[in-house]
mmCIF file of the C-alpha atoms, coordinates in Angstrom:
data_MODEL
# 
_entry.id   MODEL 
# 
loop_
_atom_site.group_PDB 
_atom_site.id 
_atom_site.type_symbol 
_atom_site.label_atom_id 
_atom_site.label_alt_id 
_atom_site.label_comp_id 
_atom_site.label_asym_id 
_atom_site.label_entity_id 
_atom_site.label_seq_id 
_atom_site.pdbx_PDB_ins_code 
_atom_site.Cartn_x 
_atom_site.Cartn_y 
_atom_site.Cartn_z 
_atom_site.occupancy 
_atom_site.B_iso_or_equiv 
_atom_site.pdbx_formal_charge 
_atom_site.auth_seq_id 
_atom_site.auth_comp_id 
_atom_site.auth_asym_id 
_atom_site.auth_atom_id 
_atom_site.pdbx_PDB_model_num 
ATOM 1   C CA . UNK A 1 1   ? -1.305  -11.275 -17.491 1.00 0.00 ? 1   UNK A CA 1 
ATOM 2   C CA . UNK A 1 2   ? -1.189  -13.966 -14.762 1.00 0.00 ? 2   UNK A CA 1 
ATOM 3   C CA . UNK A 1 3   ? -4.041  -16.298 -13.773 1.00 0.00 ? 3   UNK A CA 1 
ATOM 4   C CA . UNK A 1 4   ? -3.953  -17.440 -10.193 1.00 0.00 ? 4   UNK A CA 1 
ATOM 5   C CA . UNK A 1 5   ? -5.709  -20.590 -10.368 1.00 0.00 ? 5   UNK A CA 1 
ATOM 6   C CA . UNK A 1 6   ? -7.479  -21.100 -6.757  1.00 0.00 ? 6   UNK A CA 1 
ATOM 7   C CA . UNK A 1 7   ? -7.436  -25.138 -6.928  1.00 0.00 ? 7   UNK A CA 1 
ATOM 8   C CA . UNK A 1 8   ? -2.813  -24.639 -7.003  1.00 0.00 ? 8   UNK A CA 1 
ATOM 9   C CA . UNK A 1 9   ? -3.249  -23.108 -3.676  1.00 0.00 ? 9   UNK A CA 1 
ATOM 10  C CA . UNK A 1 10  ? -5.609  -25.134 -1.877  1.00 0.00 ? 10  UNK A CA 1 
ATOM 11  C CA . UNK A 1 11  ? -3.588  -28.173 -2.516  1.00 0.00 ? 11  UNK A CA 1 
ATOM 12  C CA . UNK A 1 12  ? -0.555  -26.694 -2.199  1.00 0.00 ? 12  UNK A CA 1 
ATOM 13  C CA . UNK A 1 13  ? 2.050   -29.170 0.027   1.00 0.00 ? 13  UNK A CA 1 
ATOM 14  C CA . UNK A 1 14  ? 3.704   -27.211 3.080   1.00 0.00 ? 14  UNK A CA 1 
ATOM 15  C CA . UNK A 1 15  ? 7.715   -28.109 2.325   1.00 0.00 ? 15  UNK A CA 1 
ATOM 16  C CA . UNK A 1 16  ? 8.243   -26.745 5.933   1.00 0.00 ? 16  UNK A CA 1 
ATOM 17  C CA . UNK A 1 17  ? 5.499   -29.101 7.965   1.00 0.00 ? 17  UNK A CA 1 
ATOM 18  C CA . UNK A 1 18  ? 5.228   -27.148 11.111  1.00 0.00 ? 18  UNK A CA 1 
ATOM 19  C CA . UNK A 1 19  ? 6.093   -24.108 10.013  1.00 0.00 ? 19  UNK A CA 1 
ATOM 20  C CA . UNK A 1 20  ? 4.281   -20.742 8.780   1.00 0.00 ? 20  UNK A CA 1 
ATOM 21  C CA . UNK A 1 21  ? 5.069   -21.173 4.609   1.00 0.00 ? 21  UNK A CA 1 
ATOM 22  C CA . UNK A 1 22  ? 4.959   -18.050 1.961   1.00 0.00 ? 22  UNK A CA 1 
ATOM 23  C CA . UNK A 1 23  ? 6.238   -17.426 -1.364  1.00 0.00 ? 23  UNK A CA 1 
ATOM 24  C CA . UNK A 1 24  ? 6.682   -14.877 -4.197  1.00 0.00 ? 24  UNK A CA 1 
ATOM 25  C CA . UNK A 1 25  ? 3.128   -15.473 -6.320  1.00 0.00 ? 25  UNK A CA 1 
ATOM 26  C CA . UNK A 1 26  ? 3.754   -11.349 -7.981  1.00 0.00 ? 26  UNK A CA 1 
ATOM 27  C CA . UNK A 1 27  ? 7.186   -10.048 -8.362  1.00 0.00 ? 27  UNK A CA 1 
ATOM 28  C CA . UNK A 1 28  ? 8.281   -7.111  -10.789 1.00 0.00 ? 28  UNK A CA 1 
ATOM 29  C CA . UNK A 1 29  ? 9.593   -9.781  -13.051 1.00 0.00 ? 29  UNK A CA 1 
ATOM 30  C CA . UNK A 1 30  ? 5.567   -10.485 -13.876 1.00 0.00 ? 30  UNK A CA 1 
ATOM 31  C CA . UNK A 1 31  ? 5.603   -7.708  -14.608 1.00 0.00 ? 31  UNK A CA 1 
ATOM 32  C CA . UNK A 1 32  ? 4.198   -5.975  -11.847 1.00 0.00 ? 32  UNK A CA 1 
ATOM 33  C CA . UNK A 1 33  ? 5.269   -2.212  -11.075 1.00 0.00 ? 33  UNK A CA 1 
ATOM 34  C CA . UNK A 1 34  ? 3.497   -1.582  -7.964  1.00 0.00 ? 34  UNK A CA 1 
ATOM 35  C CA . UNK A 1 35  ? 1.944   -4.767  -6.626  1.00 0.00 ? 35  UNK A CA 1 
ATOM 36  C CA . UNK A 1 36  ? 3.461   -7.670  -4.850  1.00 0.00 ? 36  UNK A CA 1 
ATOM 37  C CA . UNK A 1 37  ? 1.704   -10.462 -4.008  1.00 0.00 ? 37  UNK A CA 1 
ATOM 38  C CA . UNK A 1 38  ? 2.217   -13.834 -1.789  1.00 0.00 ? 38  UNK A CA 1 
ATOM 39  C CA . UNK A 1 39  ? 1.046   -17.189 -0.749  1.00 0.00 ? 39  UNK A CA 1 
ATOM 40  C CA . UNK A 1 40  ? 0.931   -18.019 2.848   1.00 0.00 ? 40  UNK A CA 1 
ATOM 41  C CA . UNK A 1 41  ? 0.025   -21.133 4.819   1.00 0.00 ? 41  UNK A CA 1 
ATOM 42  C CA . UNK A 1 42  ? -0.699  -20.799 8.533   1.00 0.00 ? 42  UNK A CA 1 
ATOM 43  C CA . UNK A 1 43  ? -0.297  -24.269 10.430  1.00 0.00 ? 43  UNK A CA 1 
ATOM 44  C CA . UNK A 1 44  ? -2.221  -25.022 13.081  1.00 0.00 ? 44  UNK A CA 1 
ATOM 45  C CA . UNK A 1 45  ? -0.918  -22.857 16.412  1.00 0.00 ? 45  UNK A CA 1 
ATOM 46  C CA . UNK A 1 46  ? 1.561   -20.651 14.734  1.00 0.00 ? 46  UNK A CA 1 
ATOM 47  C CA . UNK A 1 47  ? 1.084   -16.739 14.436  1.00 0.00 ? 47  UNK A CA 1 
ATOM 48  C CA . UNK A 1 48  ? 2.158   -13.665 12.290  1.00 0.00 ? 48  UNK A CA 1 
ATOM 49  C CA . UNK A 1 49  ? 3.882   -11.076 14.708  1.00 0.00 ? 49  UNK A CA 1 
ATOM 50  C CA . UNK A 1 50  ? 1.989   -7.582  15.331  1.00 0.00 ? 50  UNK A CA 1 
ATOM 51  C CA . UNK A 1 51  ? 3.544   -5.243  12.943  1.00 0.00 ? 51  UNK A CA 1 
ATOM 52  C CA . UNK A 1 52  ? 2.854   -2.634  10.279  1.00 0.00 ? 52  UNK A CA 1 
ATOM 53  C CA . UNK A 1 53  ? 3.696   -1.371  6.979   1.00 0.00 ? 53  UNK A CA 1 
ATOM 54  C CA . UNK A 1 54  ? 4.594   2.483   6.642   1.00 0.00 ? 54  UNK A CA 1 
ATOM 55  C CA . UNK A 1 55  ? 3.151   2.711   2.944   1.00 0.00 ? 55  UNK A CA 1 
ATOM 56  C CA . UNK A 1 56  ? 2.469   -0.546  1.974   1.00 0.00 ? 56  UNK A CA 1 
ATOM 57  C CA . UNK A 1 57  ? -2.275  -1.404  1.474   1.00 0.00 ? 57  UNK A CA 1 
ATOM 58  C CA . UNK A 1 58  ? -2.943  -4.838  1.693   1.00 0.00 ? 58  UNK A CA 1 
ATOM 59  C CA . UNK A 1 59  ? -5.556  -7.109  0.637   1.00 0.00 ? 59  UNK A CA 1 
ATOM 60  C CA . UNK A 1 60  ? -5.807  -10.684 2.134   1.00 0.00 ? 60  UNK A CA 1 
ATOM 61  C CA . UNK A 1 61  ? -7.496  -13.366 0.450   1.00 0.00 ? 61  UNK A CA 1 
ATOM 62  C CA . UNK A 1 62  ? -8.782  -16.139 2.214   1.00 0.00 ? 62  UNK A CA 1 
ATOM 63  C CA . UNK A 1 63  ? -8.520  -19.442 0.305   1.00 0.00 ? 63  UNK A CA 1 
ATOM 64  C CA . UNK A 1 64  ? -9.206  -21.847 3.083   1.00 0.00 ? 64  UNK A CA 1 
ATOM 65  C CA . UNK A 1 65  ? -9.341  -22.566 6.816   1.00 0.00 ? 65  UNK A CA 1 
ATOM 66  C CA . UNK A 1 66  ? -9.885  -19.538 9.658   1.00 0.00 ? 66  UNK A CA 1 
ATOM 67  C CA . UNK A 1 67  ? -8.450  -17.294 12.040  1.00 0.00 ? 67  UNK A CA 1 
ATOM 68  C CA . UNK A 1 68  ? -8.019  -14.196 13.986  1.00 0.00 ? 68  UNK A CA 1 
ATOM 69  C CA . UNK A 1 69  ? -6.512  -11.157 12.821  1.00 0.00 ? 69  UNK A CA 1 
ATOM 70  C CA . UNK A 1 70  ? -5.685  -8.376  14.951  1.00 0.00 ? 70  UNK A CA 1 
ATOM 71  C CA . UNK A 1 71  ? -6.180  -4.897  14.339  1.00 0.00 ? 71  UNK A CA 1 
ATOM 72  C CA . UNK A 1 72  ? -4.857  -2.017  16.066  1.00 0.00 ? 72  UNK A CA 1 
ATOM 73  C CA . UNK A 1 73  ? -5.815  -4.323  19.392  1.00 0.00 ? 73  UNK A CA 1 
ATOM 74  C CA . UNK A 1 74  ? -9.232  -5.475  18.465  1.00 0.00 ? 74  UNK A CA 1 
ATOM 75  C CA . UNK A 1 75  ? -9.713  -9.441  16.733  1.00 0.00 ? 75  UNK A CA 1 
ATOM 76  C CA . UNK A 1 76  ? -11.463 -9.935  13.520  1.00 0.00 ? 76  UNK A CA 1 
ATOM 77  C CA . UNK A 1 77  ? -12.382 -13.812 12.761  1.00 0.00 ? 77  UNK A CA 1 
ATOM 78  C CA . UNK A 1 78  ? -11.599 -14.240 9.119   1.00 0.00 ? 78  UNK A CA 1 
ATOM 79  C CA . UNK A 1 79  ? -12.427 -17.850 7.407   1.00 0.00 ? 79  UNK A CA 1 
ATOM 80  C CA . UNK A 1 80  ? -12.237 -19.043 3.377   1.00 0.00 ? 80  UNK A CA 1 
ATOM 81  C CA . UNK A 1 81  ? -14.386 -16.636 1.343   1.00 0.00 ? 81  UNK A CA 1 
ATOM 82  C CA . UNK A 1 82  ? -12.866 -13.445 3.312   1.00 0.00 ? 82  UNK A CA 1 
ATOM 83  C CA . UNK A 1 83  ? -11.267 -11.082 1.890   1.00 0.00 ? 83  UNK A CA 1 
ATOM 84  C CA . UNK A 1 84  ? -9.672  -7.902  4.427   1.00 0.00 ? 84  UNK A CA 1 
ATOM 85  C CA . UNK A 1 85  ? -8.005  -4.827  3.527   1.00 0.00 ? 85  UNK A CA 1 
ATOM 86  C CA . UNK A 1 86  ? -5.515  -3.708  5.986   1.00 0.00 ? 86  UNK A CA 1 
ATOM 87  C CA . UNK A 1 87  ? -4.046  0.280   4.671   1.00 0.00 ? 87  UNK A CA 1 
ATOM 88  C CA . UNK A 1 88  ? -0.699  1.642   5.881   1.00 0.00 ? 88  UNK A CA 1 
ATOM 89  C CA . UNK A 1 89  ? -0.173  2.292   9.236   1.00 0.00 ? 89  UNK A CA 1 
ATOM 90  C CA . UNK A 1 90  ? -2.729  -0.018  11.137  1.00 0.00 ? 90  UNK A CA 1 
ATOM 91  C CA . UNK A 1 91  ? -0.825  -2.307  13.394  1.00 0.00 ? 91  UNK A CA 1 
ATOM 92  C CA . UNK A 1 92  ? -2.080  -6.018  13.001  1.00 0.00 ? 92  UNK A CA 1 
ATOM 93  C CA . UNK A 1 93  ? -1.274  -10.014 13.686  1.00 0.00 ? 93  UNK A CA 1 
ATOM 94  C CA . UNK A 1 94  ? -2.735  -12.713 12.784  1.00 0.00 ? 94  UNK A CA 1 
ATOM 95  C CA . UNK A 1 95  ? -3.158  -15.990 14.363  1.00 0.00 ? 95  UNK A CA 1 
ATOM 96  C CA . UNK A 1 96  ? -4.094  -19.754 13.708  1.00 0.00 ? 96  UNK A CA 1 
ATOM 97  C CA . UNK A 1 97  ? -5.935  -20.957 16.449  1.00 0.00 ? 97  UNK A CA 1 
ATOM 98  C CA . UNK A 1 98  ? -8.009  -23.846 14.989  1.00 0.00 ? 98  UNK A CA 1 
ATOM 99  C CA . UNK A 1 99  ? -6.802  -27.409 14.136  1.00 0.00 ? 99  UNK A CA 1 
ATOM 100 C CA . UNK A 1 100 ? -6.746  -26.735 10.141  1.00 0.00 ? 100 UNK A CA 1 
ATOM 101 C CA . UNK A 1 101 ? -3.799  -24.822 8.112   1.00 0.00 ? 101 UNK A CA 1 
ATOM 102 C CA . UNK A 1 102 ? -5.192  -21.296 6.994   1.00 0.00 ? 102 UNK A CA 1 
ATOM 103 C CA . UNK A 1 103 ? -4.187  -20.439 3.170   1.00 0.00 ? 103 UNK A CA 1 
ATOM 104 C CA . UNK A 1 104 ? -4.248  -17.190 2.312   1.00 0.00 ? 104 UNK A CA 1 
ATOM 105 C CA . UNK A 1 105 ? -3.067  -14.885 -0.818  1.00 0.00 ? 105 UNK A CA 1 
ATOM 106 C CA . UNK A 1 106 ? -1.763  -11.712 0.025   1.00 0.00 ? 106 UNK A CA 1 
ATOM 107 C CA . UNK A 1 107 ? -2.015  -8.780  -2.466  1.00 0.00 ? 107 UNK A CA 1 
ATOM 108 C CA . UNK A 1 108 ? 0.385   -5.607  -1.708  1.00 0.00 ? 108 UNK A CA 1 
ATOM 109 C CA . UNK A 1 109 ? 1.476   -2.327  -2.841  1.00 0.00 ? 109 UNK A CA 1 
ATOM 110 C CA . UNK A 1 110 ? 5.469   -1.386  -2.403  1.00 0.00 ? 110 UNK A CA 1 
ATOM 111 C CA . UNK A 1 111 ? 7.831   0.724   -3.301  1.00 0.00 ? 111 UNK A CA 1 
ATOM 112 C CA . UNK A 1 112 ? 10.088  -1.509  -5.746  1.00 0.00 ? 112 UNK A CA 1 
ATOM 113 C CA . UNK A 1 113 ? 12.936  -2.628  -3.894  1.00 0.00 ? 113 UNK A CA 1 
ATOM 114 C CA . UNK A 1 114 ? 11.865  -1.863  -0.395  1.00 0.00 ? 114 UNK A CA 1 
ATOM 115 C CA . UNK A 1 115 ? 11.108  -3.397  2.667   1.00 0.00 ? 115 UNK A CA 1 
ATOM 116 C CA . UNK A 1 116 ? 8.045   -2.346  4.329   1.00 0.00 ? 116 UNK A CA 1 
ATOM 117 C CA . UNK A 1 117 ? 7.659   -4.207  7.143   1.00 0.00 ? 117 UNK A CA 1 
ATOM 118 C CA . UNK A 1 118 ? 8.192   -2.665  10.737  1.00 0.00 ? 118 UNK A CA 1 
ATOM 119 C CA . UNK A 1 119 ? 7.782   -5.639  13.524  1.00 0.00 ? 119 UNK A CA 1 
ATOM 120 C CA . UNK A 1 120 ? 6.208   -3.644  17.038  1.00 0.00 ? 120 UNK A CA 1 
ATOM 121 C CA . UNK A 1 121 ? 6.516   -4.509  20.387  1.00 0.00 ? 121 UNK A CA 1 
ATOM 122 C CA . UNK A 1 122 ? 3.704   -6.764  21.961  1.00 0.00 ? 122 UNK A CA 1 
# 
């Protein structure tokens, strides 16, 4: 078991100011055999590249702040409260265009070991 304890996240510090932060919250060592799962914190302006994942479902949790995810071309506002589920295959981005960081917990099957992640052309 592993409580994710909302209050951790929403105060969390950015050690990279500026940048786009994420970390390791669910890694096989957990316990986990088919799930990942990350923090990320969006600053202000910055962006997640349009990509996909082959096999990899997602489910995005929205802990605080807003923004715009793209999906297969078309934008989706998403703000705290949220929670999306992108499956494998659908191209998507996501951007931070407010004046507040967006926090956000990422949930994700893999295959153990693997990368999933294919960045696509713009």
């Amino acid at each position: 078991m592993k409580l994710f304890k909302g209050k951790e996240f929403r105060d969390f510090n950015n050690p990279t100011p500026g940048a786009v932060h994420r970390s390791d919250i669910l890694v096989k060592e957990d316990g986990a055999k088919e799930l990942g799962g990350m923090f990320a914190l969006l600053e202000p302006g910055k962006h997640i590249p349009l990509h996909h994942h082959e096999r990899r479902e997602t489910i995005i949790v929205v802990i605080t702040g807003e923004a715009m995810e793209m999906i297969e071309g078309e934008e989706f506002p998403i703000e705290a409260g949220d929670v999306l589920f992108i499956p494998p295959g659908e191209r998507h981005a996501m951007f931070n265009r407010s004046d507040h960081a967006f926090r956000y917990i990422e949930f994700f099957t893999y295959p153990p070991g693997e990368a999933d992640f294919v960045l696509d052309a713009k």
